[in-house]
N, CA, C and O atoms as a GROMACS GRO file, in nm:
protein
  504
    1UNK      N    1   0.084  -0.119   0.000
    1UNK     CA    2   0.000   0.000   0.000
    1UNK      C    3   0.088   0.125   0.000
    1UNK      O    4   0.191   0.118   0.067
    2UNK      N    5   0.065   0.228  -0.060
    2UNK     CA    6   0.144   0.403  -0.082
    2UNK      C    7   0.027   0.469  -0.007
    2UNK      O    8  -0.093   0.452  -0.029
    3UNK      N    9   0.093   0.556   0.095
    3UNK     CA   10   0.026   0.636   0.162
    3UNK      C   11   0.074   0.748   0.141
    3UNK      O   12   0.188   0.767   0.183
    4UNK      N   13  -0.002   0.871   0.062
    4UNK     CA   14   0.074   1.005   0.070
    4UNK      C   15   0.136   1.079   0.188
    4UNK      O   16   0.182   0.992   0.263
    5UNK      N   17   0.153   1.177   0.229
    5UNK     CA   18   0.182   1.206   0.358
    5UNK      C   19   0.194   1.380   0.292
    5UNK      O   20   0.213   1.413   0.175
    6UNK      N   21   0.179   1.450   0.387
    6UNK     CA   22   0.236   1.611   0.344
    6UNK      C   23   0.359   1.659   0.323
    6UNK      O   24   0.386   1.778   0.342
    7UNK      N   25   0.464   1.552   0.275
    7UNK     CA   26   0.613   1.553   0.290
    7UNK      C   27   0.606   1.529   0.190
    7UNK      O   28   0.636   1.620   0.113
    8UNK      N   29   0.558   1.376   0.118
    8UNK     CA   30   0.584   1.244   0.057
    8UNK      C   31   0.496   1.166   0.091
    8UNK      O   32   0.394   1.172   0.159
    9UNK      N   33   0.569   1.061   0.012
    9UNK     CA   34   0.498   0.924   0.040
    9UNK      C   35   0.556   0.781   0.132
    9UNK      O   36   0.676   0.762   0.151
   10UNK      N   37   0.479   0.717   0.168
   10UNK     CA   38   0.499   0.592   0.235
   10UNK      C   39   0.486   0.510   0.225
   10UNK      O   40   0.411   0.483   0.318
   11UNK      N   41   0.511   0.390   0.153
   11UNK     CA   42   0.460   0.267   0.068
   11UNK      C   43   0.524   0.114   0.148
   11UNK      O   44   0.636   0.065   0.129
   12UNK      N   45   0.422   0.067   0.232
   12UNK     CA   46   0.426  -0.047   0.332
   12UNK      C   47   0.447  -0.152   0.163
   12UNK      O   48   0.388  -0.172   0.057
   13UNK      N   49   0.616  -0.206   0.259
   13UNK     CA   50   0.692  -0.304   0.110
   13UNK      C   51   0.582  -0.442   0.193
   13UNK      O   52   0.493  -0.491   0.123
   14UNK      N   53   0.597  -0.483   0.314
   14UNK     CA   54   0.556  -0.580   0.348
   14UNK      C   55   0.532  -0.550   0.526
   14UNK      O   56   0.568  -0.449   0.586
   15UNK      N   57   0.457  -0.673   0.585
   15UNK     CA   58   0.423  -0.625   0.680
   15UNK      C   59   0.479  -0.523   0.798
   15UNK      O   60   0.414  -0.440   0.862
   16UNK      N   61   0.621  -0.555   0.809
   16UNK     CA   62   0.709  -0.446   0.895
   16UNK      C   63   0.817  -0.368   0.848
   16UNK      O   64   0.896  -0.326   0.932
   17UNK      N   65   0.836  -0.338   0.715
   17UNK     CA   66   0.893  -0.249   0.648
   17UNK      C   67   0.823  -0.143   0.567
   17UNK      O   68   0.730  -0.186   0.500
   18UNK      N   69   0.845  -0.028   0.560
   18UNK     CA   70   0.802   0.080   0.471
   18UNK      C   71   0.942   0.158   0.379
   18UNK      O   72   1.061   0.143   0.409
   19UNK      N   73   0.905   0.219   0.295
   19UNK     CA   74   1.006   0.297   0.258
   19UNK      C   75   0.906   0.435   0.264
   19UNK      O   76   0.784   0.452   0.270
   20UNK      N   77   1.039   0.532   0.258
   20UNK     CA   78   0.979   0.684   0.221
   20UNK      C   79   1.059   0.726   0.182
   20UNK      O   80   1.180   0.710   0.199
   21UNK      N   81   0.958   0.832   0.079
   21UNK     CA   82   1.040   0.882  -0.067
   21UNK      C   83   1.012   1.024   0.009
   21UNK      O   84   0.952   1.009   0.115
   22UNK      N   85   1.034   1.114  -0.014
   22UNK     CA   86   1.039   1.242   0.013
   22UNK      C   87   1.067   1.329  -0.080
   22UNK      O   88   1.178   1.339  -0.133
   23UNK      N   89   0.902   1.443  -0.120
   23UNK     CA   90   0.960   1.512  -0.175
   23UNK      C   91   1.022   1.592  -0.226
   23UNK      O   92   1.036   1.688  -0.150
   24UNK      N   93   1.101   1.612  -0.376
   24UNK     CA   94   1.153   1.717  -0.417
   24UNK      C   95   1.171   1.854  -0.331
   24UNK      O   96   1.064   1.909  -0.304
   25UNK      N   97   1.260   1.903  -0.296
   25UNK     CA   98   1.278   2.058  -0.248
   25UNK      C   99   1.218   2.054  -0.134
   25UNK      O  100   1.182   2.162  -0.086
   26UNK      N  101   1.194   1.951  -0.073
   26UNK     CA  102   1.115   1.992   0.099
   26UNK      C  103   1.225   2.012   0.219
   26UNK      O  104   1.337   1.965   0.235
   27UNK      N  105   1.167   2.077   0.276
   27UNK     CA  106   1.257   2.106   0.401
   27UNK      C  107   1.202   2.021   0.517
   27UNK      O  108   1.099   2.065   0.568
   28UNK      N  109   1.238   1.940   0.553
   28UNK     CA  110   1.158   1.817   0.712
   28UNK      C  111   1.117   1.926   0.800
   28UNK      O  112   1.176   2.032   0.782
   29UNK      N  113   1.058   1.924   0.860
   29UNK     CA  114   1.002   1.977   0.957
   29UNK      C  115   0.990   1.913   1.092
   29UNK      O  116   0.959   1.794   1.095
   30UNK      N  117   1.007   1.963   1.178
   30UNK     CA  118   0.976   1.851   1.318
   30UNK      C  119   0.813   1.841   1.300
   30UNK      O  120   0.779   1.737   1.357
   31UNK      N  121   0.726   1.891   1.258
   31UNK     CA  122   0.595   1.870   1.250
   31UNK      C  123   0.557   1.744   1.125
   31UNK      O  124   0.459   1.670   1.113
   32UNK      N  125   0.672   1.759   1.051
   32UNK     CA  126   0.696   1.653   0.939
   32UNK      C  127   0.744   1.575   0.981
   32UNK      O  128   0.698   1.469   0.937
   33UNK      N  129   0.831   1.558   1.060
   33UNK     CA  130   0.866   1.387   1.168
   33UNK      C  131   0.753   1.373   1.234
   33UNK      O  132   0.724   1.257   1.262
   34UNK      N  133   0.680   1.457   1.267
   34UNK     CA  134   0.553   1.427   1.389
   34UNK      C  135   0.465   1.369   1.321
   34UNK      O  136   0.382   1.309   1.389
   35UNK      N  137   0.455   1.365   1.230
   35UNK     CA  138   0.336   1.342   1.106
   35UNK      C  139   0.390   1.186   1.079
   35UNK      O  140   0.317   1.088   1.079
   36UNK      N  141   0.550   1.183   1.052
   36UNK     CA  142   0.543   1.023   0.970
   36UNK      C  143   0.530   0.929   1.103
   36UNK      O  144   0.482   0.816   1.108
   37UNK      N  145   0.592   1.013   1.219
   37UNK     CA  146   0.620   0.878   1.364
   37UNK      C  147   0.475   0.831   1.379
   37UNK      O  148   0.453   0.714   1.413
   38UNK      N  149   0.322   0.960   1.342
   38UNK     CA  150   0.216   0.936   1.363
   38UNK      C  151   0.145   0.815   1.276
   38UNK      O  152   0.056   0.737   1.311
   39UNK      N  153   0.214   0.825   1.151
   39UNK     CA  154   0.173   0.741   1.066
   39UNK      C  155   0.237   0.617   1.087
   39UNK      O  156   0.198   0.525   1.016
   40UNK      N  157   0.323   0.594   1.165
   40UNK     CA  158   0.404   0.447   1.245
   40UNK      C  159   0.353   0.375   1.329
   40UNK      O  160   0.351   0.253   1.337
   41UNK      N  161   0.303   0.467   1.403
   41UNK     CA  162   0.242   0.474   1.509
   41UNK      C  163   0.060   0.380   1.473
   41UNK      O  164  -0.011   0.305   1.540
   42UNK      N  165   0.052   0.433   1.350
   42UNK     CA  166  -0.145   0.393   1.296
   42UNK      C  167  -0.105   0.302   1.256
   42UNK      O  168  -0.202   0.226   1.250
   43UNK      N  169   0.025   0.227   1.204
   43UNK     CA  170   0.021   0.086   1.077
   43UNK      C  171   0.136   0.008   1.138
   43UNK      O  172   0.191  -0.082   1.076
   44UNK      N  173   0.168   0.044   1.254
   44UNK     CA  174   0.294  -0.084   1.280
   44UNK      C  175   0.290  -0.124   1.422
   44UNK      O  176   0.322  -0.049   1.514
   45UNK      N  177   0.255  -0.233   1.436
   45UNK     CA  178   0.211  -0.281   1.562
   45UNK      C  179   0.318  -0.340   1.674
   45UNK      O  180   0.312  -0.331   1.796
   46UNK      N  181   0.411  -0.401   1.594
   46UNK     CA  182   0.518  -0.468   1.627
   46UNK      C  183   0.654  -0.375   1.522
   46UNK      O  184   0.650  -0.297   1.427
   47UNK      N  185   0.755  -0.434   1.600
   47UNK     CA  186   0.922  -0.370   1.575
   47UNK      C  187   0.916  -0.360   1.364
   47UNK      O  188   0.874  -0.450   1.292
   48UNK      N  189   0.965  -0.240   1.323
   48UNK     CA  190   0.991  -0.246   1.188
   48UNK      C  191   1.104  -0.175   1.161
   48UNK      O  192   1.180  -0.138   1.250
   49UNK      N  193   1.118  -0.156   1.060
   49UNK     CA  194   1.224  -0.088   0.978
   49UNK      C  195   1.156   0.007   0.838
   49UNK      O  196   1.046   0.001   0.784
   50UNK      N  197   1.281   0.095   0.809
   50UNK     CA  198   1.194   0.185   0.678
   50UNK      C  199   1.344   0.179   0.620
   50UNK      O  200   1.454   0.154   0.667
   51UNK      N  201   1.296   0.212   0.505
   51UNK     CA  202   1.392   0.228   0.385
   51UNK      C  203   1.342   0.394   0.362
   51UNK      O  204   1.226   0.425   0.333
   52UNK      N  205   1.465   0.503   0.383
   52UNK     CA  206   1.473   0.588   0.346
   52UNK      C  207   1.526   0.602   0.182
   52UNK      O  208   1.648   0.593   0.166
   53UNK      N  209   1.468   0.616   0.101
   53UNK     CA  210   1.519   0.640  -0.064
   53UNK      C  211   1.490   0.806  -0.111
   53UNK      O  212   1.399   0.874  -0.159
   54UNK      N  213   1.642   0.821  -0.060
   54UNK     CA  214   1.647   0.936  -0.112
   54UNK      C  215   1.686   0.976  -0.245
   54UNK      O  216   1.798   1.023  -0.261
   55UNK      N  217   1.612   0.964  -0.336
   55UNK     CA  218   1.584   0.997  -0.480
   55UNK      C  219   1.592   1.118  -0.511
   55UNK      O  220   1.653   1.166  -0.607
   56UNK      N  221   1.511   1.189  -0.404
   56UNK     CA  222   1.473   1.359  -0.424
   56UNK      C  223   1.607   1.396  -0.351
   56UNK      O  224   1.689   1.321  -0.297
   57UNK      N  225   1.605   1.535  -0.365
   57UNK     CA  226   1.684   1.671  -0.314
   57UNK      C  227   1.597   1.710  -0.207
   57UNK      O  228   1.477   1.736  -0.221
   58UNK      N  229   1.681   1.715  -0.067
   58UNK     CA  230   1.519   1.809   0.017
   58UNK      C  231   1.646   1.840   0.155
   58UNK      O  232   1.766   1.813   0.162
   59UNK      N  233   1.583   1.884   0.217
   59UNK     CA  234   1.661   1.899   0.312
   59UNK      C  235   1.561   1.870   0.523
   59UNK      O  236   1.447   1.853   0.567
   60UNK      N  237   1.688   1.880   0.570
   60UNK     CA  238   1.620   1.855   0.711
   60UNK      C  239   1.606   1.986   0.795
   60UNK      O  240   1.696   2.069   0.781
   61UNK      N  241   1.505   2.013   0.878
   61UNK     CA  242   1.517   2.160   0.981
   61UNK      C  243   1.639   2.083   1.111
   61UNK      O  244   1.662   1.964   1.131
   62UNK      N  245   1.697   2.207   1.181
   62UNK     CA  246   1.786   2.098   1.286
   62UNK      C  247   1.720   2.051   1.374
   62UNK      O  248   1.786   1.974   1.444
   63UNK      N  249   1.546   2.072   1.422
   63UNK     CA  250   1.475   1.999   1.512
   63UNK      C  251   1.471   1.866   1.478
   63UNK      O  252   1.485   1.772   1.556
   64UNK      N  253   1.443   1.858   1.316
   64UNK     CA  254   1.402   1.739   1.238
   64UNK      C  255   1.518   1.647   1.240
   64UNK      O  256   1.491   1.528   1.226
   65UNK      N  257   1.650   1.683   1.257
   65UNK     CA  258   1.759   1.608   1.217
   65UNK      C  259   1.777   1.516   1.378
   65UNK      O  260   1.805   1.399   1.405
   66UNK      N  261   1.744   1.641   1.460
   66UNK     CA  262   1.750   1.543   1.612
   66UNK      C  263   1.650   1.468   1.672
   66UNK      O  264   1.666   1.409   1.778
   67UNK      N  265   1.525   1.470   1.592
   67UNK     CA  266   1.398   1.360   1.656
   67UNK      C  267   1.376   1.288   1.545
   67UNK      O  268   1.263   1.239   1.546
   68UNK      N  269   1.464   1.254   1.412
   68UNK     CA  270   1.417   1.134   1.338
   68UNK      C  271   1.473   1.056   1.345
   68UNK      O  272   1.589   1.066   1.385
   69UNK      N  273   1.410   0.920   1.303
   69UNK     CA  274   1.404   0.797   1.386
   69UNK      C  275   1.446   0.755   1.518
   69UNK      O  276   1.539   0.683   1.555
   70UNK      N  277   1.344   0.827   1.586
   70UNK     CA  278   1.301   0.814   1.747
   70UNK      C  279   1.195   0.708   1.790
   70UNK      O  280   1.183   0.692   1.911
   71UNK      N  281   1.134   0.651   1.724
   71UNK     CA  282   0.983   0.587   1.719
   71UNK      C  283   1.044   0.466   1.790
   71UNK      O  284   1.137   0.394   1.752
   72UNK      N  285   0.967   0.458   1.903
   72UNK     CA  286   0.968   0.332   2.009
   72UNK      C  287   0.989   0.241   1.955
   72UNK      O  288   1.084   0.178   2.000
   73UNK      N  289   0.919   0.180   1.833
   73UNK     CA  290   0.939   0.048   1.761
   73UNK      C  291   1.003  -0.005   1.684
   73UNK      O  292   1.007  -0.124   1.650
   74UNK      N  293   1.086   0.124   1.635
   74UNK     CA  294   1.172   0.176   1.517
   74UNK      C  295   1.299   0.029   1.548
   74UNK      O  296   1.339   0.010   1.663
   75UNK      N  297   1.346  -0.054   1.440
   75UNK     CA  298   1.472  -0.088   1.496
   75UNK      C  299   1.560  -0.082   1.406
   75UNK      O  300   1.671  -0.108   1.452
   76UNK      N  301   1.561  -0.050   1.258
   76UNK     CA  302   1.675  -0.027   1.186
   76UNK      C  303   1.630   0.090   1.015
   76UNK      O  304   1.570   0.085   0.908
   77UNK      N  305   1.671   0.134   1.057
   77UNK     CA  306   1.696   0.278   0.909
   77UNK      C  307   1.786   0.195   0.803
   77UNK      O  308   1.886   0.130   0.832
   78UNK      N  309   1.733   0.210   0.686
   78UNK     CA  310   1.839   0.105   0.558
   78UNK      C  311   1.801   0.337   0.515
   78UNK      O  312   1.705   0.408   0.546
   79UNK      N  313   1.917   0.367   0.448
   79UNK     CA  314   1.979   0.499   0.365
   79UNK      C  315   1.993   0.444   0.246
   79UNK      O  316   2.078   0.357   0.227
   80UNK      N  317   1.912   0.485   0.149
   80UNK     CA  318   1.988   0.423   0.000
   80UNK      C  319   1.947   0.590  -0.084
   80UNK      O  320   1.849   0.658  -0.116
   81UNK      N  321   2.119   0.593  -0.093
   81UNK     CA  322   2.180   0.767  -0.158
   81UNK      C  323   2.241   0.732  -0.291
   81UNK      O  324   2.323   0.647  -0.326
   82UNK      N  325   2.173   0.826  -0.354
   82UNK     CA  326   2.210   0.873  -0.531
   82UNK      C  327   2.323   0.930  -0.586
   82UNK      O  328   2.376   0.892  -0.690
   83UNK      N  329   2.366   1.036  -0.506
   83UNK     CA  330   2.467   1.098  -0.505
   83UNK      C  331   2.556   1.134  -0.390
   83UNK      O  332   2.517   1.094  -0.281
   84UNK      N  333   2.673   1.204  -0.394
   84UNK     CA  334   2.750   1.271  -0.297
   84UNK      C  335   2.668   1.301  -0.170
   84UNK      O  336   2.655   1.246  -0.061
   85UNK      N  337   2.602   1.446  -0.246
   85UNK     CA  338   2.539   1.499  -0.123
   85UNK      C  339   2.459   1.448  -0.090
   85UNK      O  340   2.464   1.463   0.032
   86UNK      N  341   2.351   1.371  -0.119
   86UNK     CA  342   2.283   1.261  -0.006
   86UNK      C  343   2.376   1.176   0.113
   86UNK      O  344   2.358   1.166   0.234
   87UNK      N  345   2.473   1.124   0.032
   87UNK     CA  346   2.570   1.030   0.111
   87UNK      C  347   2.582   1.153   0.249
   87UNK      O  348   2.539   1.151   0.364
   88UNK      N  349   2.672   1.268   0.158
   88UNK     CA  350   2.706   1.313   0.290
   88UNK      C  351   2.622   1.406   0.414
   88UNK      O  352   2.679   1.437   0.519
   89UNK      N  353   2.476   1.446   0.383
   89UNK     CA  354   2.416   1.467   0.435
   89UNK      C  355   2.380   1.396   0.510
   89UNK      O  356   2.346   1.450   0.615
   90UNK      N  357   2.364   1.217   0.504
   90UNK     CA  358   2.365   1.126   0.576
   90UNK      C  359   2.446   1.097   0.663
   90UNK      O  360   2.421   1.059   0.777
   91UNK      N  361   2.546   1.112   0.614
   91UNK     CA  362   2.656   1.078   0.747
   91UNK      C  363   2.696   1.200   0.820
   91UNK      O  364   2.783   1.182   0.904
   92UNK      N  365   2.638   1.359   0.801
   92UNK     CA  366   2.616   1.454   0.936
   92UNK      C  367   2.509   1.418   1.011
   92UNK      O  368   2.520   1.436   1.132
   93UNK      N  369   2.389   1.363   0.962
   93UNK     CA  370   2.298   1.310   1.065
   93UNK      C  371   2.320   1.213   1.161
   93UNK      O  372   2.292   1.209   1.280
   94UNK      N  373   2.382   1.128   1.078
   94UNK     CA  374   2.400   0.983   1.148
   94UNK      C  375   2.562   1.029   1.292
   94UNK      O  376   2.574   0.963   1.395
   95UNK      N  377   2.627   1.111   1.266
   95UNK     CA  378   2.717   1.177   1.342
   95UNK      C  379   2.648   1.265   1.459
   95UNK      O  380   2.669   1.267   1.581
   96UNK      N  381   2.558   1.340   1.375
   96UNK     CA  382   2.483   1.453   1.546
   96UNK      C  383   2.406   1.357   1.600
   96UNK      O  384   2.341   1.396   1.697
   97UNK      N  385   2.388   1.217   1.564
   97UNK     CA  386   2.229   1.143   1.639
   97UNK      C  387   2.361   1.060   1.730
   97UNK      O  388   2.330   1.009   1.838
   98UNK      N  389   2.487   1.052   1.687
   98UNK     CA  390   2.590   0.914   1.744
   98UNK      C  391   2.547   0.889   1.886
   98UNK      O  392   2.500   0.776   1.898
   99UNK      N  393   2.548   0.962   2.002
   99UNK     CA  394   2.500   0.945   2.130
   99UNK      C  395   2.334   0.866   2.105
   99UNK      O  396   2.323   0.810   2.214
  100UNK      N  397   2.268   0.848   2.065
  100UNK     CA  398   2.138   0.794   2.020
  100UNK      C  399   2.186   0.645   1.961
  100UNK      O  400   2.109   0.574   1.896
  101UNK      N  401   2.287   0.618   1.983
  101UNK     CA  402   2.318   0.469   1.864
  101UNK      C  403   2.172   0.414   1.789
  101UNK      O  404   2.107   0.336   1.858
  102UNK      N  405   2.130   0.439   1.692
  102UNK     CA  406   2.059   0.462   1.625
  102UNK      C  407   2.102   0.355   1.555
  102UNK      O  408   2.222   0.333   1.574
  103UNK      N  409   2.020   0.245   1.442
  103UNK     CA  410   2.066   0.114   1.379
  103UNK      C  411   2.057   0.143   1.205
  103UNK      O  412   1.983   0.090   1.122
  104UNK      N  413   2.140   0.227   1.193
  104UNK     CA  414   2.133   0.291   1.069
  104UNK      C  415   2.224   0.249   0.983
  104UNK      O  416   2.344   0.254   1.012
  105UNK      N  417   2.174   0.196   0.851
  105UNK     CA  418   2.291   0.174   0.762
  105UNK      C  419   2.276   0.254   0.615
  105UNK      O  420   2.159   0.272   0.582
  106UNK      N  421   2.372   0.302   0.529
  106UNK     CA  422   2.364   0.339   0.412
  106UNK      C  423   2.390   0.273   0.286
  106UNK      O  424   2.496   0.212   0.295
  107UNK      N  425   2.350   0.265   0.202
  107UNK     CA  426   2.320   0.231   0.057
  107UNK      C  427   2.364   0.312  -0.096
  107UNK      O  428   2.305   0.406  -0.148
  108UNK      N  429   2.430   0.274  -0.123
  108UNK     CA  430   2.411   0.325  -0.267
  108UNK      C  431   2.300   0.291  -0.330
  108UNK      O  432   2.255   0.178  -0.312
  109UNK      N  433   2.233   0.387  -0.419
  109UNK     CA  434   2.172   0.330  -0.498
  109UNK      C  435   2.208   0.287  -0.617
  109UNK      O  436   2.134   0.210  -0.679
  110UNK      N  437   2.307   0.322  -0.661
  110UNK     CA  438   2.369   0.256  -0.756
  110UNK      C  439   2.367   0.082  -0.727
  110UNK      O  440   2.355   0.036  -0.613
  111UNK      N  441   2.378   0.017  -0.819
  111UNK     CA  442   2.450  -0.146  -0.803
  111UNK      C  443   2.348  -0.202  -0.698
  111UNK      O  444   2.389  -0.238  -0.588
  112UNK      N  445   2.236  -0.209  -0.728
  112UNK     CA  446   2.117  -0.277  -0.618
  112UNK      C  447   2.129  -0.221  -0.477
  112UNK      O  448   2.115  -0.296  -0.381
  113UNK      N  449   2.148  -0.126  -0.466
  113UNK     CA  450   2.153  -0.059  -0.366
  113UNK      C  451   2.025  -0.059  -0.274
  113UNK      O  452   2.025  -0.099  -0.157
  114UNK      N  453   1.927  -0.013  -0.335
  114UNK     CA  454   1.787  -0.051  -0.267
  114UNK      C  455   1.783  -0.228  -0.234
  114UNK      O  456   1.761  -0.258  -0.117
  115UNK      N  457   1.801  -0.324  -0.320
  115UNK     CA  458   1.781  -0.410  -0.282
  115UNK      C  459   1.843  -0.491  -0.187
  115UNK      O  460   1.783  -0.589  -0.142
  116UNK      N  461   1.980  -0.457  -0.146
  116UNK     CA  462   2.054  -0.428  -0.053
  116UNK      C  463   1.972  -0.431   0.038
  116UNK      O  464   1.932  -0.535   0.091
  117UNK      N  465   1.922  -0.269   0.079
  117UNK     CA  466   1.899  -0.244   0.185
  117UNK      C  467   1.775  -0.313   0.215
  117UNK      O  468   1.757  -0.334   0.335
  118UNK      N  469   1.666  -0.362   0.115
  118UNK     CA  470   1.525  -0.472   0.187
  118UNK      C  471   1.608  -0.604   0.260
  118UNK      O  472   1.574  -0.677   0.353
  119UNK      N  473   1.724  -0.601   0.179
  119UNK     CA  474   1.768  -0.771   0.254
  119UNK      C  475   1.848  -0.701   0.342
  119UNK      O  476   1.852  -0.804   0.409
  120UNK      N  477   1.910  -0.630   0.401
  120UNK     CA  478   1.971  -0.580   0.509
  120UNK      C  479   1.820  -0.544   0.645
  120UNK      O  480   1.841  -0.580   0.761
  121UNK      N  481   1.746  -0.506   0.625
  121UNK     CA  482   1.608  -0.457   0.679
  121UNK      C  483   1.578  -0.573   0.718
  121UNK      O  484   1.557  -0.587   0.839
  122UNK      N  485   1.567  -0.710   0.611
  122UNK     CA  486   1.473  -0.806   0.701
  122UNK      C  487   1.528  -0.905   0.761
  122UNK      O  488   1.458  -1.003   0.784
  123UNK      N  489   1.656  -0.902   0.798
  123UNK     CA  490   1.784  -0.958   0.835
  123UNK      C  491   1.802  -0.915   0.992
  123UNK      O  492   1.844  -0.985   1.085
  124UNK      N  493   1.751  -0.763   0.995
  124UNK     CA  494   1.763  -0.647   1.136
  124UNK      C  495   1.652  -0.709   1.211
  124UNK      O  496   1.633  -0.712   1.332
  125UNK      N  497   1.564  -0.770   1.090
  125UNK     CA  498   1.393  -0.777   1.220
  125UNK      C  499   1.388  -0.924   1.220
  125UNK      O  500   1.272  -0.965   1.209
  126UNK      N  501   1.458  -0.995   1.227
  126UNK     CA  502   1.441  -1.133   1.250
  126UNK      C  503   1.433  -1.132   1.425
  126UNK      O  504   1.418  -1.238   1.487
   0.00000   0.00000   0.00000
């Protein structure tokens, strides 16, 4: 199922994984983390994982960079980056959250990169 969201979208791959696409030119918002943890919160009952696919260009607010993936149930972030600056925008987040040990891994998308990260994801939730 694809669920829009006021960011993007959310598309449940299987029962405890989602990915989210995010779109084009958005800036996250902490009201925009409040919105997807809410939507985690309505469709995941038990421990999951999301596939962040960052496809688009967008950026994070610094509230947003320090309360995402916070979600009680949350247990592993798969990153699958297109270019440079995704990569490295990823790894300043994944650096200001380090005290949070957070179960985050990154992806190229190049070279099955996404598919990577579903078999890395359902590997985390066993």
């Amino acid at each position: 199922m694809k669920y829009r969201l006021s960011f993007g979208n959310i598309k449940i791959i299987n029962g405890n994984i989602a990915e989210i696409t995010i779109n084009k030119d958005i800036e996250m918002s902490l009201e925009m983390v409040e919105e997807c943890e809410q939507f985690f919160t309505d469709h995941f009952v038990d421990w999951f994982g999301i596939i962040v696919n960052k496809i688009n260009s967008y950026e994070y607010s610094y509230e947003a960079k320090l309360t995402i993936g916070t979600h009680e149930k949350l247990k592993a972030i798969a990153v699958v980056n297109y270019n440079d600056y995704g990569i490295t925008q990823s790894k300043r987040i994944i650096k200001l959250r380090v005290m949070d040990n957070l179960n985050v891994k990154k992806f190229s998308g190049l070279n099955l990169g996404w598919q990577h990260a579903l078999e890395w994801l359902t590997q985390e939730l066993l």
